[in-house]
Backbone as CSV, one residue per row, in Angstrom:
resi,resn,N_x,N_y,N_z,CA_x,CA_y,CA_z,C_x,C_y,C_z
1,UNK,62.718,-9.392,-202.187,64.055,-9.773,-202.658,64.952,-10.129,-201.484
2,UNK,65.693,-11.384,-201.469,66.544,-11.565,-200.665,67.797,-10.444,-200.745
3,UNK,67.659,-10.265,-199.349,69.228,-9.438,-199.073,70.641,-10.350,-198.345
4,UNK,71.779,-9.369,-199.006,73.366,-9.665,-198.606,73.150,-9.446,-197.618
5,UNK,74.232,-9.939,-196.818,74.964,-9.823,-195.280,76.120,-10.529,-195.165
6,UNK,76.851,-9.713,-194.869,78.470,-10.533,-194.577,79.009,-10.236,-193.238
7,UNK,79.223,-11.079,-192.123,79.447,-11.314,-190.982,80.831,-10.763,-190.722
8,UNK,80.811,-9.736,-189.104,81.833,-9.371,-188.722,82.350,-10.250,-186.971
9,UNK,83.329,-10.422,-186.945,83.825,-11.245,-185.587,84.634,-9.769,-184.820
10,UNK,84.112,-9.634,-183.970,85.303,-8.737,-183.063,85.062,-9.411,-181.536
11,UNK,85.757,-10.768,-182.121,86.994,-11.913,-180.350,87.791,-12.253,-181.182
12,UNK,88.529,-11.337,-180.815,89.895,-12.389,-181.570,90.542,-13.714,-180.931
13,UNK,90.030,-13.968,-180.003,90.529,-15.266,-178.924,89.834,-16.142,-180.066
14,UNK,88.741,-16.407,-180.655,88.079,-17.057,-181.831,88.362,-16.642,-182.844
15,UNK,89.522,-16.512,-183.252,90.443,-16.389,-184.759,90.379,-17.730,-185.290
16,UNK,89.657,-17.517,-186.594,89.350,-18.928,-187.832,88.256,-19.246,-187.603
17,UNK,87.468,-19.157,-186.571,85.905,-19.371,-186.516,85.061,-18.890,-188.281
18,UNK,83.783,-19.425,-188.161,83.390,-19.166,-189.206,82.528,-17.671,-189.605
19,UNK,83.744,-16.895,-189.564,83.157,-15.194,-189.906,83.949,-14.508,-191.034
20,UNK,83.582,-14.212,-192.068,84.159,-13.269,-193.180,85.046,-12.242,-192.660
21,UNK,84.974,-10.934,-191.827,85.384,-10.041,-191.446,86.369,-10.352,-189.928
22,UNK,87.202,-9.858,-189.678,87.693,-10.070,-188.680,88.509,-8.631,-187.781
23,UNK,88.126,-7.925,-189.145,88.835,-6.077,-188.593,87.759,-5.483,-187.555
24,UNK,88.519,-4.611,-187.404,87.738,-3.521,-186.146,86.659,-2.764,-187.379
25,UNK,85.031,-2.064,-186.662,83.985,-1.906,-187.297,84.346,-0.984,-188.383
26,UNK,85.382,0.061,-188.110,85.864,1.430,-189.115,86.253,0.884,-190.240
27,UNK,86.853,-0.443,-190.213,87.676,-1.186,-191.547,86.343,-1.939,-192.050
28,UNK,85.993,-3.200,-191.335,84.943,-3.886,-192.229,84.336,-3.442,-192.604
29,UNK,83.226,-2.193,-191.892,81.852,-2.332,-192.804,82.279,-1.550,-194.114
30,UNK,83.141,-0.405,-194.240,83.426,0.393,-195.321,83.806,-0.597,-196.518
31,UNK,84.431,-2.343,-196.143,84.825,-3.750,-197.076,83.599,-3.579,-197.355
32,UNK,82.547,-4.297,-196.636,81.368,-4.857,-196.854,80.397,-3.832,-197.509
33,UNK,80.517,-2.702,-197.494,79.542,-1.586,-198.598,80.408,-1.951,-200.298
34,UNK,81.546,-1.462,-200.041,82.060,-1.319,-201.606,81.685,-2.432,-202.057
35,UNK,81.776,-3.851,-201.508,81.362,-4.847,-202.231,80.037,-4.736,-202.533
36,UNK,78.928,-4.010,-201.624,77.385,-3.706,-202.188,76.453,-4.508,-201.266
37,UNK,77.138,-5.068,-200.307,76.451,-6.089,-198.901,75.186,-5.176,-198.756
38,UNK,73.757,-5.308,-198.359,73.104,-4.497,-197.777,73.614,-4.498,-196.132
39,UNK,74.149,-5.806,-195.633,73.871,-5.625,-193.855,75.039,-6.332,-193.193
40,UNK,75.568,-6.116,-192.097,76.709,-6.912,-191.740,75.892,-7.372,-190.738
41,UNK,76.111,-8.923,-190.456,76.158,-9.376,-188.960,76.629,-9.114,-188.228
42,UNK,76.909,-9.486,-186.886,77.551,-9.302,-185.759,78.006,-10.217,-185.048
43,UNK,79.226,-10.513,-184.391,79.268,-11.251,-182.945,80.540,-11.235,-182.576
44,UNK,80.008,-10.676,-181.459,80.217,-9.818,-180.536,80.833,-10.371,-178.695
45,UNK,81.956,-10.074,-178.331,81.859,-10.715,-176.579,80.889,-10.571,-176.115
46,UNK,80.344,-9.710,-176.026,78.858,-9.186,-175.207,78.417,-8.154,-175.384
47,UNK,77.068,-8.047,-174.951,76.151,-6.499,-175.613,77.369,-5.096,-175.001
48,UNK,77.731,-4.913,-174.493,78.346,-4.395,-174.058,79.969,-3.847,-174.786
49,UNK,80.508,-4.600,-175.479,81.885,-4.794,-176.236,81.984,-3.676,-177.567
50,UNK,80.513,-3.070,-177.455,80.618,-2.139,-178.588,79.956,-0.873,-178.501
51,UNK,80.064,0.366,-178.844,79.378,1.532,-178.495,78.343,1.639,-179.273
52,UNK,77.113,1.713,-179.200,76.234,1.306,-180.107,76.240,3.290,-180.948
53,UNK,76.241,4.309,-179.873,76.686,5.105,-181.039,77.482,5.296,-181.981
54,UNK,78.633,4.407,-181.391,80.250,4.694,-182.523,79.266,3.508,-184.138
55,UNK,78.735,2.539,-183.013,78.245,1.506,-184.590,76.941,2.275,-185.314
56,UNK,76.351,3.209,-185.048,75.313,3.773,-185.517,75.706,5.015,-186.232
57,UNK,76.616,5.238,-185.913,77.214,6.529,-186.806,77.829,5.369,-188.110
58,UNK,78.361,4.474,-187.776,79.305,3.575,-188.896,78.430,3.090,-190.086
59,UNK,77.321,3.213,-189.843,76.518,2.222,-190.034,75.429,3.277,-191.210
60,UNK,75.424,4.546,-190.331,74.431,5.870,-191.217,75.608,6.433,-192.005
61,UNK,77.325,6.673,-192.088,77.749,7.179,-192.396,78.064,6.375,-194.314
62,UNK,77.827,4.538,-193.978,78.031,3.939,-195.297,76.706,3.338,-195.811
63,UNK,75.502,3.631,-195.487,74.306,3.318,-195.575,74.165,1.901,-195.993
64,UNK,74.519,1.138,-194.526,74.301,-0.005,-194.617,73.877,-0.493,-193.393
65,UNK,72.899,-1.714,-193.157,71.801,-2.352,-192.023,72.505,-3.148,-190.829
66,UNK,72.166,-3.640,-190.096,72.841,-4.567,-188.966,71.530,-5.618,-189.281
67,UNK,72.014,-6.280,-189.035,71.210,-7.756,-189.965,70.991,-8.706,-188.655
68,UNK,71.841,-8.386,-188.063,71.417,-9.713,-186.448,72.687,-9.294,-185.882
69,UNK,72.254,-9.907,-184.994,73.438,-10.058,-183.700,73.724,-11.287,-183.086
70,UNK,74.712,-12.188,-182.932,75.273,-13.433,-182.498,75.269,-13.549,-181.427
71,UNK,74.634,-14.979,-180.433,74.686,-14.663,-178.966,75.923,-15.914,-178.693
72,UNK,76.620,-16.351,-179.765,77.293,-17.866,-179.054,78.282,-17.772,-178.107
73,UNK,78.981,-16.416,-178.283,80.132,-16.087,-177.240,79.441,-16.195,-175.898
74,UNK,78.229,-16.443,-175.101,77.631,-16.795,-174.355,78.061,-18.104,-173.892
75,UNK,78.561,-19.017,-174.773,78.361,-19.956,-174.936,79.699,-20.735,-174.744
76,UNK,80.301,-19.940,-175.792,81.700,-20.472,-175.934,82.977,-19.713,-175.042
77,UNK,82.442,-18.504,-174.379,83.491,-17.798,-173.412,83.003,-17.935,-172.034
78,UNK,81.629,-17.821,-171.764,81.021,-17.853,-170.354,81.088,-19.197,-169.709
79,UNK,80.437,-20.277,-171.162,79.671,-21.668,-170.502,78.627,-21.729,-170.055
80,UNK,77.417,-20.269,-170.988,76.178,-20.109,-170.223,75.276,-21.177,-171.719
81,UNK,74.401,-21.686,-171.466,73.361,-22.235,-172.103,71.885,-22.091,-171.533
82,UNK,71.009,-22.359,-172.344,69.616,-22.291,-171.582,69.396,-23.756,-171.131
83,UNK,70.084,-24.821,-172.109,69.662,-26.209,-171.305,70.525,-26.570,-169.827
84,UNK,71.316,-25.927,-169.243,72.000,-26.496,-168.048,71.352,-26.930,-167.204
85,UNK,71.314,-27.895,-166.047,70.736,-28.283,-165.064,70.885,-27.198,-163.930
86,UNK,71.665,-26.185,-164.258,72.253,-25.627,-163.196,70.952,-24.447,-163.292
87,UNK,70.109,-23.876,-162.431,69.025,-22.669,-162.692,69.804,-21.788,-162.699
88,UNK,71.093,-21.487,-162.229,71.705,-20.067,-161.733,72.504,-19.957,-163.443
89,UNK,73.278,-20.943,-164.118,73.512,-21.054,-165.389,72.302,-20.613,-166.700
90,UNK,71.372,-21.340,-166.389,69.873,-20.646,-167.135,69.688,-19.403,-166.965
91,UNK,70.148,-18.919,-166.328,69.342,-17.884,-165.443,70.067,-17.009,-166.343
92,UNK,71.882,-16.826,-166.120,72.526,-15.744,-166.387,72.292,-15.801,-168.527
93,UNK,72.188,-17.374,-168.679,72.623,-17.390,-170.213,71.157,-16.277,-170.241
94,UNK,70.187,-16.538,-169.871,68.987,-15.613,-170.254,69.369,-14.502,-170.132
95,UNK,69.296,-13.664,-169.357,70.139,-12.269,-169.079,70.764,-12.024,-169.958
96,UNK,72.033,-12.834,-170.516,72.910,-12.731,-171.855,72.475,-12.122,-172.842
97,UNK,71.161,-13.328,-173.353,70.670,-13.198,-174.589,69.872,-11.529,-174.352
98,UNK,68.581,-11.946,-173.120,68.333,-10.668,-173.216,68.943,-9.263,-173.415
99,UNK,70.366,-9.109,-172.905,71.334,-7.778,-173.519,72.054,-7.996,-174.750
100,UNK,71.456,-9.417,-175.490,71.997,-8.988,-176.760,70.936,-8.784,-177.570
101,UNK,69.301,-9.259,-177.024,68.410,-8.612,-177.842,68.424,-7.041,-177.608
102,UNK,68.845,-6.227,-176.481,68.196,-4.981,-176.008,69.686,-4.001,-177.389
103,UNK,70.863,-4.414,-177.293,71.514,-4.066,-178.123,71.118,-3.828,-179.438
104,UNK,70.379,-5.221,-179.812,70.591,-4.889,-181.223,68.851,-4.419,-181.531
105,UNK,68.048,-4.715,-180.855,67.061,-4.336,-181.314,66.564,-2.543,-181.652
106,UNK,67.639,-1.188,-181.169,67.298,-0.402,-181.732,67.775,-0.432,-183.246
107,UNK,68.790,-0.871,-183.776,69.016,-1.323,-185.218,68.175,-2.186,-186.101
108,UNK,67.339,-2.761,-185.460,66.077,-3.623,-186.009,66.720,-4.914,-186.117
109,UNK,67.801,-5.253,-184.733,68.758,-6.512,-185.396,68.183,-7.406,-184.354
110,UNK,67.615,-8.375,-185.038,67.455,-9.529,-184.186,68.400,-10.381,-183.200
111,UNK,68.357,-11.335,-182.413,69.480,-12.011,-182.327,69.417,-13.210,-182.438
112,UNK,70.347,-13.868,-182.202,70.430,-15.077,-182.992,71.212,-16.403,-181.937
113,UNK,70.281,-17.124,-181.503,70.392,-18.195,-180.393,70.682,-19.738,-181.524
114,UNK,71.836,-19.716,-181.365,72.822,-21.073,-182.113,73.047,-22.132,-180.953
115,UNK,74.506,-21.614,-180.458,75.189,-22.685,-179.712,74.917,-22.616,-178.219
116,UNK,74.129,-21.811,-177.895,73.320,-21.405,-176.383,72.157,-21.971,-175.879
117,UNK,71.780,-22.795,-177.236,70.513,-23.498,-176.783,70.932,-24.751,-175.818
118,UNK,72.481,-25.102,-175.947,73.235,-26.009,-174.911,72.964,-27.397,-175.631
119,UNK,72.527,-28.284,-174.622,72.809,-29.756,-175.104,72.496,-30.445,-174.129
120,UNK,71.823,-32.248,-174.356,71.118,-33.139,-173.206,72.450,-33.064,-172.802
121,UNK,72.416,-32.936,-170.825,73.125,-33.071,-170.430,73.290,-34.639,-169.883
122,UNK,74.544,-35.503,-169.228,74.618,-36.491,-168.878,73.122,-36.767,-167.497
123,UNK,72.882,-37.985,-167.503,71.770,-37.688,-166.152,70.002,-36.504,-166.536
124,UNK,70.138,-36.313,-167.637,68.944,-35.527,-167.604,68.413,-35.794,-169.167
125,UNK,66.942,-35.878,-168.557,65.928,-36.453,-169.730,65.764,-35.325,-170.519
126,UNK,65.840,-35.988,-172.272,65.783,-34.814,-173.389,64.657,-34.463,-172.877
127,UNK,63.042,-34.458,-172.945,62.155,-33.514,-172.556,62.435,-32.563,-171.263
128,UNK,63.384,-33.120,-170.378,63.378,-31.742,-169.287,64.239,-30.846,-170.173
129,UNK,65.064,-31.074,-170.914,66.131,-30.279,-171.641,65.334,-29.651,-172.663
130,UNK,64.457,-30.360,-173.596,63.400,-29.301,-174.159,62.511,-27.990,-173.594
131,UNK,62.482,-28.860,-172.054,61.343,-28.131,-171.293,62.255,-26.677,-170.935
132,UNK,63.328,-26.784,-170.759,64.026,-25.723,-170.338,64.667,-24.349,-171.462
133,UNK,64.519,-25.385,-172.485,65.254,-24.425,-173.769,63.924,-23.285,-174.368
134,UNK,62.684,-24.353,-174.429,61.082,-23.844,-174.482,61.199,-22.697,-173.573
135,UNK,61.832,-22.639,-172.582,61.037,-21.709,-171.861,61.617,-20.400,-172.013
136,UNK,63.092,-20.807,-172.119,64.137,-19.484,-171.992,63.404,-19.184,-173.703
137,UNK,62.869,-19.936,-174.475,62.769,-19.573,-176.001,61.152,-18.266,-175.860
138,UNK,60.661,-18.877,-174.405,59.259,-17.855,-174.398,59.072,-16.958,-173.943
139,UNK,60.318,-16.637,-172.896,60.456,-15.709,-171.985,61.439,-14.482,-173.086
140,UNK,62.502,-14.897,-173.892,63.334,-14.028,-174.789,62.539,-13.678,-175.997
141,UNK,61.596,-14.796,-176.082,60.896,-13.749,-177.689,59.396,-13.037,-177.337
142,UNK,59.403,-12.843,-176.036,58.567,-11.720,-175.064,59.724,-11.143,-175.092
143,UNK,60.132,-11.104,-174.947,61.438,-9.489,-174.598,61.849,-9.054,-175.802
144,UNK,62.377,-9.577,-177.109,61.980,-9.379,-178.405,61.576,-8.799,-178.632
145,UNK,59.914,-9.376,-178.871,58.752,-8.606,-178.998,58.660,-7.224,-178.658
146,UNK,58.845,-7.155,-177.324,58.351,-5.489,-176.309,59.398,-4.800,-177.408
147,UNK,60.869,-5.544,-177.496,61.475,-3.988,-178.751,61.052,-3.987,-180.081
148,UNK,60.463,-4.663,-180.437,60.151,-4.721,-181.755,60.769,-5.341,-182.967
149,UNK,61.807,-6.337,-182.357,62.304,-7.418,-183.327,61.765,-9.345,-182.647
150,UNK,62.417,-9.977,-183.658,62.240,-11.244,-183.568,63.360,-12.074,-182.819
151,UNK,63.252,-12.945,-182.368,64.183,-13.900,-182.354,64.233,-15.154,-182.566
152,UNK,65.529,-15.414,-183.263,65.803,-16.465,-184.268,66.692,-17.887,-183.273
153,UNK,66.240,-18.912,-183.494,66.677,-19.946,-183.088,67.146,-20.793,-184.571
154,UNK,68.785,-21.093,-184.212,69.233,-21.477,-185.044,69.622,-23.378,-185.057
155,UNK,68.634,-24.068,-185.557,69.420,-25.741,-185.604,71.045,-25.754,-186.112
156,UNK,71.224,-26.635,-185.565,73.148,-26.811,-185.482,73.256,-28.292,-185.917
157,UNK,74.360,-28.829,-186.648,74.487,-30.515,-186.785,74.881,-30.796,-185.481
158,UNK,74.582,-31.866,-185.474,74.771,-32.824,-184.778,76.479,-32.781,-183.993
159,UNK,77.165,-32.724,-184.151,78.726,-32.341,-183.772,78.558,-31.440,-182.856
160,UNK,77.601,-30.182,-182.930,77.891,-28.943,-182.120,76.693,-29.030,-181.162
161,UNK,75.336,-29.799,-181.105,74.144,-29.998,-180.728,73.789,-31.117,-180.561
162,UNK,72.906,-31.571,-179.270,72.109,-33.030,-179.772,70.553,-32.078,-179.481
163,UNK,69.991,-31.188,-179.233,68.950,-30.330,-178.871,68.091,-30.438,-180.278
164,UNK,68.408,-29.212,-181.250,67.590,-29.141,-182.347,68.530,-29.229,-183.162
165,UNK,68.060,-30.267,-184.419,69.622,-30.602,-185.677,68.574,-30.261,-186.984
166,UNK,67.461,-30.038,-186.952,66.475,-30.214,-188.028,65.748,-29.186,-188.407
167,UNK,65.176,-28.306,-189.400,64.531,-26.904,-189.024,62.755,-27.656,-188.956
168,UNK,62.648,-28.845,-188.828,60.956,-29.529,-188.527,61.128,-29.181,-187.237
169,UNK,62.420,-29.874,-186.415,62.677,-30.273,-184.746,62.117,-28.558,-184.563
170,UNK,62.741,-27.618,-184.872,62.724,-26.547,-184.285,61.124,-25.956,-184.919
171,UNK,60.425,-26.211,-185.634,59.063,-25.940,-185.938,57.929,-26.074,-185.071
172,UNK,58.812,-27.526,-184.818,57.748,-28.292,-183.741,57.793,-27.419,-182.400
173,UNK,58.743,-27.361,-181.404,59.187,-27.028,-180.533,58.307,-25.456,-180.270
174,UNK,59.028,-24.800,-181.769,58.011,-23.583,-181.257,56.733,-23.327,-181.537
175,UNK,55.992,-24.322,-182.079,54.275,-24.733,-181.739,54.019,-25.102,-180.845
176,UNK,54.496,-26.259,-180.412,53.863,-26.963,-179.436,54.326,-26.370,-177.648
177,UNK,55.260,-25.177,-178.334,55.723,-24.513,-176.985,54.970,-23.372,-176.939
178,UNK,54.504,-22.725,-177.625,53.685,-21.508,-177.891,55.267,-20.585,-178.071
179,UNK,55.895,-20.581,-178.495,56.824,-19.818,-178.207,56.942,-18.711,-179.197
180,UNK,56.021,-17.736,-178.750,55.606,-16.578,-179.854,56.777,-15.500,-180.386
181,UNK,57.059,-14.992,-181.386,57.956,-14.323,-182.338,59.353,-14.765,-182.240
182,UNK,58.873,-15.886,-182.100,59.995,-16.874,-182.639,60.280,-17.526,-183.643
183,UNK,61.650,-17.093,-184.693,61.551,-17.674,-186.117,62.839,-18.633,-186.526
184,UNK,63.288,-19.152,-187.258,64.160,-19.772,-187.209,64.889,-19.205,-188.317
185,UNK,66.475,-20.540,-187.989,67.597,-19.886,-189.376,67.691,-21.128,-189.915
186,UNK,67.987,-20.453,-190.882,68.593,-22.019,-191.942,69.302,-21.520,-192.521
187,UNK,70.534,-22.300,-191.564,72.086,-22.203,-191.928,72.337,-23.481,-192.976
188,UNK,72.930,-23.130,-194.387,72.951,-24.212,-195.508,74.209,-25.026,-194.953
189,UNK,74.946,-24.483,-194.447,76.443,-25.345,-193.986,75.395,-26.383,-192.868
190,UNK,75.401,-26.032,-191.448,74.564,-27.233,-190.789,73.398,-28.064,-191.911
191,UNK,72.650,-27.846,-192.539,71.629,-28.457,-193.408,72.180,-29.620,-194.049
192,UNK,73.669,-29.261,-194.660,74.096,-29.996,-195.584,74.236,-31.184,-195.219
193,UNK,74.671,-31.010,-193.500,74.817,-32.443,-192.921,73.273,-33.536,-192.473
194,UNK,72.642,-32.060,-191.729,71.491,-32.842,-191.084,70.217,-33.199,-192.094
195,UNK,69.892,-32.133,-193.021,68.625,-32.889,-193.630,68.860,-33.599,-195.144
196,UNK,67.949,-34.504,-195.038,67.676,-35.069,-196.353,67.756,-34.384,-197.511
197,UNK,67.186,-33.171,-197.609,66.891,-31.940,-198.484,66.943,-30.878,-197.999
198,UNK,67.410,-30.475,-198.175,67.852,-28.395,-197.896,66.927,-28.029,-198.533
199,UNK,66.667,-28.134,-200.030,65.245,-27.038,-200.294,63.916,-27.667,-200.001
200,UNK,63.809,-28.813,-199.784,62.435,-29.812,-199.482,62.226,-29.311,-197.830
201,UNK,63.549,-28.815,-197.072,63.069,-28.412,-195.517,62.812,-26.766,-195.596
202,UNK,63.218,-26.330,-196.120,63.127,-24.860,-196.667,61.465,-25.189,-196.798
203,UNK,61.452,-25.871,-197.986,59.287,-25.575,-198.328,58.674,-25.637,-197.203
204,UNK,58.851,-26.869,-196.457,58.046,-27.482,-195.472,58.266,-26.016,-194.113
205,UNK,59.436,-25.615,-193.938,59.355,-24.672,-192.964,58.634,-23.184,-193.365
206,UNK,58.788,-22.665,-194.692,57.966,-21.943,-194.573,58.343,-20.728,-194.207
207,UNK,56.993,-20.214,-193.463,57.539,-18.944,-193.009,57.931,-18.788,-191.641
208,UNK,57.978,-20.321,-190.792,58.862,-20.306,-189.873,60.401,-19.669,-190.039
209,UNK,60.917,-19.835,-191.226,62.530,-19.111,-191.471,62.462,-17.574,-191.516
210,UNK,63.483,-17.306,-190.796,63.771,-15.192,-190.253,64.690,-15.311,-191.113
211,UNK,65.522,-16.274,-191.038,67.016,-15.130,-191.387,67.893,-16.734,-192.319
212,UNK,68.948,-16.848,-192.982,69.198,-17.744,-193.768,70.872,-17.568,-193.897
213,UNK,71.864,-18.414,-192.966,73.059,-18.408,-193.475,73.509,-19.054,-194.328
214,UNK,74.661,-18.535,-195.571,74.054,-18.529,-197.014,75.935,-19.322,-197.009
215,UNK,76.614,-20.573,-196.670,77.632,-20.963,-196.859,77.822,-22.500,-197.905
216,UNK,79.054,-22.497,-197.806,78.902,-24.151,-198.905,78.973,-25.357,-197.897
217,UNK,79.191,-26.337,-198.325,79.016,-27.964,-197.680,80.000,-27.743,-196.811
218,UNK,81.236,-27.333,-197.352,82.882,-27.270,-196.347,82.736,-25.764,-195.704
219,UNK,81.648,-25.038,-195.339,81.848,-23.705,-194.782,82.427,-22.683,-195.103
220,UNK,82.815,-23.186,-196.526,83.700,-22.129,-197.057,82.634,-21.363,-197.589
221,UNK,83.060,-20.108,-198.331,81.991,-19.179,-198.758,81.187,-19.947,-200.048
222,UNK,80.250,-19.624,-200.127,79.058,-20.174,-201.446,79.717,-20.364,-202.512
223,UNK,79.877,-20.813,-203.314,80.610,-21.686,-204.244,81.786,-22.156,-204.397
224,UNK,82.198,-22.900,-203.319,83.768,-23.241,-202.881,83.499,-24.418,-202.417
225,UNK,82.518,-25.420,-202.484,82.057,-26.752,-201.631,81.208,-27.240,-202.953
226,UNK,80.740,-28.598,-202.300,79.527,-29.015,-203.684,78.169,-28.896,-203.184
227,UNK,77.655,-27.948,-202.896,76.228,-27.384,-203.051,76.154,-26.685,-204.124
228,UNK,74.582,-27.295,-204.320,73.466,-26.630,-205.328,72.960,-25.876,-204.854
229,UNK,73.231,-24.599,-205.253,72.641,-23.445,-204.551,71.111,-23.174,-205.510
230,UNK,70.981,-23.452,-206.802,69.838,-23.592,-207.522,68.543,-23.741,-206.949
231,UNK,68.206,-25.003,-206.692,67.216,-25.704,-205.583,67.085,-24.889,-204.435
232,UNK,68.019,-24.443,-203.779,67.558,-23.912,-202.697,67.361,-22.345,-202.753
233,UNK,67.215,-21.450,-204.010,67.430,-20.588,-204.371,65.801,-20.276,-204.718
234,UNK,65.795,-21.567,-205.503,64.040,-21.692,-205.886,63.496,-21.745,-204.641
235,UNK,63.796,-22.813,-203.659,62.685,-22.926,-202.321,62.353,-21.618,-202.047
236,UNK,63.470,-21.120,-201.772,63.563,-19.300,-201.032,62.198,-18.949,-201.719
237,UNK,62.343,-18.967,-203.444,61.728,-17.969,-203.892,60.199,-18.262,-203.626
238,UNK,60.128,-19.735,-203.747,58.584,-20.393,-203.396,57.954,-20.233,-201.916
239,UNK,58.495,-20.045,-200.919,58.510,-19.325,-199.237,57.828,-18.010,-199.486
240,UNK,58.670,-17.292,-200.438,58.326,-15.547,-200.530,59.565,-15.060,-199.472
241,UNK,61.223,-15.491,-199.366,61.472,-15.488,-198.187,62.523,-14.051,-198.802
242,UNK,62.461,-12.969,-197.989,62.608,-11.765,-198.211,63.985,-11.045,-197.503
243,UNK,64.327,-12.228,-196.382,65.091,-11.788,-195.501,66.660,-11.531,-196.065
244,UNK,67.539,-11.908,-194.940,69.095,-11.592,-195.282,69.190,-12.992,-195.710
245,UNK,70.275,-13.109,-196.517,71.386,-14.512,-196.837,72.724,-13.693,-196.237
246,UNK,73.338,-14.376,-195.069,74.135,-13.971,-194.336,75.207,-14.792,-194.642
247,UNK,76.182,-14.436,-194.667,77.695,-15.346,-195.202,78.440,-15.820,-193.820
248,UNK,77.803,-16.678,-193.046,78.567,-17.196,-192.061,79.808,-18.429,-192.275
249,UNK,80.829,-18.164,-192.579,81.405,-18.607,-193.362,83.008,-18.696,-192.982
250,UNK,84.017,-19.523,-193.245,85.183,-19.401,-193.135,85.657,-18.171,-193.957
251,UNK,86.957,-17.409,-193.995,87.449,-16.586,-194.365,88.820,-17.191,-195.266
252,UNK,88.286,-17.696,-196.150,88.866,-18.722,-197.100,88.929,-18.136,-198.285
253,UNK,90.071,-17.653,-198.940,91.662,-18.170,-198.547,91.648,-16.990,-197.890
254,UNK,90.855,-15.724,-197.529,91.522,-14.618,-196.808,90.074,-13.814,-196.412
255,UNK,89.773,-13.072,-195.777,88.554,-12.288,-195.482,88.166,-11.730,-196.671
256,UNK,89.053,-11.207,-197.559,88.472,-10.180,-198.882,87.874,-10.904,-199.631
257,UNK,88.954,-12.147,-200.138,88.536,-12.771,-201.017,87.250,-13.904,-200.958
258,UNK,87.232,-14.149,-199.416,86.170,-14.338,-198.899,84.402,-13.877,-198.917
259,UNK,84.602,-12.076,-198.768,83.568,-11.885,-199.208,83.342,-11.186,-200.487
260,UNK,84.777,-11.498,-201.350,83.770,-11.071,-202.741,83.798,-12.417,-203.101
261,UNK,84.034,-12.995,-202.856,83.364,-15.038,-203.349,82.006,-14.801,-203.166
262,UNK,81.905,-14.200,-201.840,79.966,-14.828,-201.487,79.224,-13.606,-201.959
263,UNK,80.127,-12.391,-202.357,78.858,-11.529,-202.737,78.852,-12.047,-204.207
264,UNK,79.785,-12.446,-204.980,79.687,-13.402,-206.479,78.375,-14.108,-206.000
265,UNK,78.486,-14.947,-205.501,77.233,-16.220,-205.255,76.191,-15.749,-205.100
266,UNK,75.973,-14.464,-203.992,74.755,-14.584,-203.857,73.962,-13.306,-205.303
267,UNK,75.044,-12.810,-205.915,74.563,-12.135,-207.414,73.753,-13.422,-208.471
268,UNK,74.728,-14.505,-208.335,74.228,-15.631,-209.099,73.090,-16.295,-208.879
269,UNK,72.951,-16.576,-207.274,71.809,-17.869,-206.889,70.686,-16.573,-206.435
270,UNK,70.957,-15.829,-205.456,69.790,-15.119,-204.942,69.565,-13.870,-205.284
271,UNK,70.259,-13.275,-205.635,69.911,-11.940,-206.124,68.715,-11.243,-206.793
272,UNK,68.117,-11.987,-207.603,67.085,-11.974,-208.237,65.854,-12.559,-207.533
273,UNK,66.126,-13.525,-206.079,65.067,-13.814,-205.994,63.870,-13.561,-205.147
């Protein structure tokens, strides 16, 4: 059965970004249980920005999961990526990710490589820029691995990425890279733009997909845009795909109402499946 997840932001310098929750951990997750969420996301300034006992007591005290962990503030506060030309830039974004896998992996929380995978830079050939994202992708899901979670590489449209826009692009990449316990996301907001079919890339990927952010066409929460959540509700179920549907999502018209919109939706489209 697919599981809830409704996403918490603690940067407030990224106020309106696309996260449901925006309170400190004592307020959200106690939101996100009453509504019946199994798991909150995360993202986070850095592995570091949170006491992992204060979140592990929070977490056993409302019996609810940590579902992943977000590495983009890497991205969007540092300026670290894995594609830079720069090695000393590669170098640290790796380090990054690696302390946000070592964080979340005693919670069983994966993490989640979006806007860090970087972008062709001016002057440099897309295969060296593959060659570089491949590697930081083989070296982090070995470090993964040793804790005992996965890591998820997330395709982005085209606006935020020219790297991977497709969940095939990112199939390929981690075959033909060997890039072992490495799984992907399929975020329905990016999909809406980049593929032909959202549930036709869903089949074809398979059990390449970990984890599934569960938003509408306009990012607003699941039934606030014109997606068919139907179709892609079925793909899920035809996958066998078991994981979270995570509400990465604007906080539209307000955080609450926000996530009882998407825990509505996902009672309707996935709940059952």
């Amino acid at each position: 059965m697919i599981k809830s997840c409704v996403t918490i932001s603690l940067v407030p310098s990224l106020a309106g970004g696309p996260w449901i929750y925006w309170d400190e951990l004592k307020v959200s997750i106690p939101k996100a249980k009453a509504l019946g969420f199994d798991a909150v996301e995360l993202f986070t300034a850095s592995a570091h920005a949170i006491n992992p006992a204060d979140l592990s007591a929070l977490l056993a005290e409302h019996n609810i999961n940590l579902a992943a962990v977000g590495t983009g503030a890497g991205k969007v506060l540092r300026r670290l990526y894995l594609t830079s030309p720069d090695s000393e830039i590669r170098r640290r974004a790796r380090e990054f990710i690696a302390e946000m896998i070592d964080f979340g992996a005693p919670f069983g929380a994966p993490a989640v490589i979006g806007s860090m995978q970087g972008c062709v830079e001016q002057g440099i050939e897309r295969e060296q820029a593959l060659g570089w994202l491949a590697e930081g992708l083989r070296e982090l899901g070995a470090r993964a691995a040793e804790k005992g979670v996965r890591l998820i590489l997330e395709p982005l449209n085209r606006y935020e990425t020219d790297m991977i826009n497709l969940l095939n692009q990112g199939a390929e990449l981690i075959k033909a890279a060997e890039c072992k316990n490495v799984v992907l996301l399929a975020d329905l907001f990016h999909m809406n733009i980049e593929e032909k079919s959202i549930a036709d890339s869903i089949r074809a990927a398979g059990d390449h997909i970990g984890h599934v952010h569960f938003a509408d066409s306009n990012r607003r929460p699941a039934g606030l845009g014109h997606t068919d959540f139907t179709p892609i509700a079925d793909a899920l179920r035809e996958i066998d795909y078991d994981g979270y549907a995570s509400a990465e999502a604007f906080a539209y018209p307000d955080p609450d109402r926000a996530a009882a919109q998407t825990i509505k939706a996902y009672k309707q489209f996935l709940a059952q499946s």
